[in-house]
C-alpha positions as a LaTeX table, in Angstrom:
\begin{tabular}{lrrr}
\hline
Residue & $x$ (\AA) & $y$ (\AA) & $z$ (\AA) \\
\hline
Unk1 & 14.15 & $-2.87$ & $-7.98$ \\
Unk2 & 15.95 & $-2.23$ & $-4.82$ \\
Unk3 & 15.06 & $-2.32$ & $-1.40$ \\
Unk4 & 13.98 & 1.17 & $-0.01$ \\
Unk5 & 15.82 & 2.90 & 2.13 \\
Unk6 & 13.43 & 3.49 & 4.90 \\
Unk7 & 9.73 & 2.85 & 5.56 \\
Unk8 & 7.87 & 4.29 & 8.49 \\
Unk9 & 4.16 & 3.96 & 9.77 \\
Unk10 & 2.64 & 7.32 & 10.67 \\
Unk11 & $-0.23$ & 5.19 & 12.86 \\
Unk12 & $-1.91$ & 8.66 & 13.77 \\
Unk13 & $-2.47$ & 9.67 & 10.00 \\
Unk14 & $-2.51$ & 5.53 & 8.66 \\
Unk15 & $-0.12$ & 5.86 & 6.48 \\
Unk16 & 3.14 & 4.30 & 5.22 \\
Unk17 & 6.30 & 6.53 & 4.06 \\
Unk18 & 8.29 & 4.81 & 1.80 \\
Unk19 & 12.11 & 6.53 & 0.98 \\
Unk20 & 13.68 & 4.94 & $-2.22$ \\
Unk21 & 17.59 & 5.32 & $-3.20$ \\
Unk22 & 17.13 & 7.21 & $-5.84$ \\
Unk23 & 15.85 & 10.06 & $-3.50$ \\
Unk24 & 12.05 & 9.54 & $-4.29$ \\
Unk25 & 9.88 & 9.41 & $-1.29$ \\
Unk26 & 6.34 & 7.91 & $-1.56$ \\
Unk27 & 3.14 & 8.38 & 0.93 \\
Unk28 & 0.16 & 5.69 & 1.03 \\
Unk29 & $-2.45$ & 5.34 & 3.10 \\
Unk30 & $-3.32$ & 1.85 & 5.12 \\
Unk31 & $-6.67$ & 1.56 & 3.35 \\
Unk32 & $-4.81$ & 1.68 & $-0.05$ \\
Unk33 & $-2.49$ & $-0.67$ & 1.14 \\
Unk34 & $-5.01$ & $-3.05$ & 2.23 \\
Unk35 & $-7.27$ & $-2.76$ & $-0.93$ \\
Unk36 & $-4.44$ & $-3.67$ & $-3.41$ \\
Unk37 & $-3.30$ & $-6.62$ & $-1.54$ \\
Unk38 & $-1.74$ & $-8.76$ & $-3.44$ \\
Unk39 & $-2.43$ & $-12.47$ & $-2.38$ \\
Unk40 & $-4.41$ & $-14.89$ & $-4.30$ \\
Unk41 & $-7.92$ & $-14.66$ & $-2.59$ \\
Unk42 & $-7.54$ & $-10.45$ & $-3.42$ \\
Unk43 & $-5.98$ & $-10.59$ & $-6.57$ \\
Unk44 & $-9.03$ & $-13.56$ & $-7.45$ \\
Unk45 & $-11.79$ & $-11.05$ & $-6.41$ \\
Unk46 & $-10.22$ & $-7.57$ & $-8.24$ \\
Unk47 & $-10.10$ & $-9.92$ & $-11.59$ \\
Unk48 & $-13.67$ & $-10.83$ & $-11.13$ \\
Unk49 & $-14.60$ & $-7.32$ & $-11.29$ \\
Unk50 & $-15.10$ & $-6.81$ & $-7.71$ \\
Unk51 & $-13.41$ & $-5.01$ & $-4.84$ \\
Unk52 & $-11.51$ & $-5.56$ & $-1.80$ \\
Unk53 & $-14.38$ & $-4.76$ & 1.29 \\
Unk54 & $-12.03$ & $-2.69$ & 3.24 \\
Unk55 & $-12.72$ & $-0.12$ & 6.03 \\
Unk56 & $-11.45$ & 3.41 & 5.90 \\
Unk57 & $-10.07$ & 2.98 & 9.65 \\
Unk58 & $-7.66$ & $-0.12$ & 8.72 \\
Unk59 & $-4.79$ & 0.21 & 10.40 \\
Unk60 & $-1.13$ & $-1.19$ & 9.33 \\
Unk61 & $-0.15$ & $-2.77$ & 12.46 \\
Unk62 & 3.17 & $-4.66$ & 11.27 \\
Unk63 & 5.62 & $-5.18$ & 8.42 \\
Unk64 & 7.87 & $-8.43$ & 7.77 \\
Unk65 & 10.80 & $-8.01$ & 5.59 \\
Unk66 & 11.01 & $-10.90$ & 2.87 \\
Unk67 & 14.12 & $-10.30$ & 1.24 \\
Unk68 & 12.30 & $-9.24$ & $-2.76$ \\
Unk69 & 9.94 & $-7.37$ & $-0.34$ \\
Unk70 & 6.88 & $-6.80$ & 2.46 \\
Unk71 & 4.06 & $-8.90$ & 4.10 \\
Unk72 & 1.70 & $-5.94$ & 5.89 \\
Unk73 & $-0.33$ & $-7.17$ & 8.88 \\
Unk74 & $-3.32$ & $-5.09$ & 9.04 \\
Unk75 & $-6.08$ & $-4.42$ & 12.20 \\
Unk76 & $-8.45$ & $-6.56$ & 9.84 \\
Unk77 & $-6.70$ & $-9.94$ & 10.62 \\
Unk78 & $-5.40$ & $-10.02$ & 6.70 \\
Unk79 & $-1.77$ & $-10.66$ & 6.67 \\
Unk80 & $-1.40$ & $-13.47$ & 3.06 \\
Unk81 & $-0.28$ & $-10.36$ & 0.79 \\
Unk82 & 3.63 & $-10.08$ & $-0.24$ \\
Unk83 & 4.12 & $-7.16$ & $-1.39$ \\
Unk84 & 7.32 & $-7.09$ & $-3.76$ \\
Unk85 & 9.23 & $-3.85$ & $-4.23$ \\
Unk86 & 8.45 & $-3.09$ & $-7.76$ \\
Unk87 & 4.17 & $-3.26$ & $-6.65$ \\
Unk88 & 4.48 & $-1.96$ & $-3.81$ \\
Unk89 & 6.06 & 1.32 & $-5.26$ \\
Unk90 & 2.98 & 0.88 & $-8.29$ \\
Unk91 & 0.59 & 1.06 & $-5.54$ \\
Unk92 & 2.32 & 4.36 & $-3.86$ \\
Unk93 & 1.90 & 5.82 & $-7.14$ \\
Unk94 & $-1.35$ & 5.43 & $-8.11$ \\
Unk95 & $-1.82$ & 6.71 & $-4.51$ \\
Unk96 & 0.08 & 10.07 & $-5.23$ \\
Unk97 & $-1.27$ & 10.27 & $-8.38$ \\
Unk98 & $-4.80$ & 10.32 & $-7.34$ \\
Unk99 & $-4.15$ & 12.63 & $-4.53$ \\
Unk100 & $-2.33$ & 14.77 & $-7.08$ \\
Unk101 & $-5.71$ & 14.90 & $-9.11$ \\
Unk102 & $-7.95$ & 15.67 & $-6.38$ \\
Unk103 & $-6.06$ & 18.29 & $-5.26$ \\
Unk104 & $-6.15$ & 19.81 & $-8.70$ \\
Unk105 & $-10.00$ & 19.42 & $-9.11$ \\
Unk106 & $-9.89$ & 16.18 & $-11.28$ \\
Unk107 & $-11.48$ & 14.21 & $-8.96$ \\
Unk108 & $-13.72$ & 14.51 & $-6.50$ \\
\hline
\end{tabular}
């Protein structure tokens, strides 16, 4: 997967826009982000049936580019998790899908 064409932080609404080339655009909030970290230590506790403990007022506070994708720096102090393109737009997804179901009733 490519490289998207543009990704912005909306700090005020904690979110991260992510533009793709094929025209798709993608929405995720920071918390999401944060919960579906990648690196080992997450990854470790999600397979053990647990959770990533992470607070709804996270905040994305930087992004460095490496090259097959991101590592997010979050207000938490966590900053291990690469996130490569093809998970990263996964985890924008599953994002828009569940606020696609809430809105319709589904969940909630």
């Amino acid at each position: 997967m490519n490289a998207p064409t543009l990704l912005r932080v909306d700090a005020t609404a904690r979110a991260l826009t992510v533009s793709w080339a094929d025209g798709r655009t993608q929405r995720v909030a920071h918390a999401q982000l944060r919960a579906a970290c990648p690196c080992a230590e997450c990854t470790v506790r999600r397979r053990a049936g647990g959770q990533v403990d992470v607070t709804p007022d996270v905040a994305l506070l930087g992004i460095e580019a490496i090259g097959y994708g991101i590592r997010l720096l979050f207000s938490d102090g966590h900053a291990r998790g690469i996130y490569p393109w093809t998970y990263l737009a996964r985890v924008a997804e599953t994002e828009t899908e569940t606020q696609a179901d809430a809105a319709s009733g589904l969940v909630g």
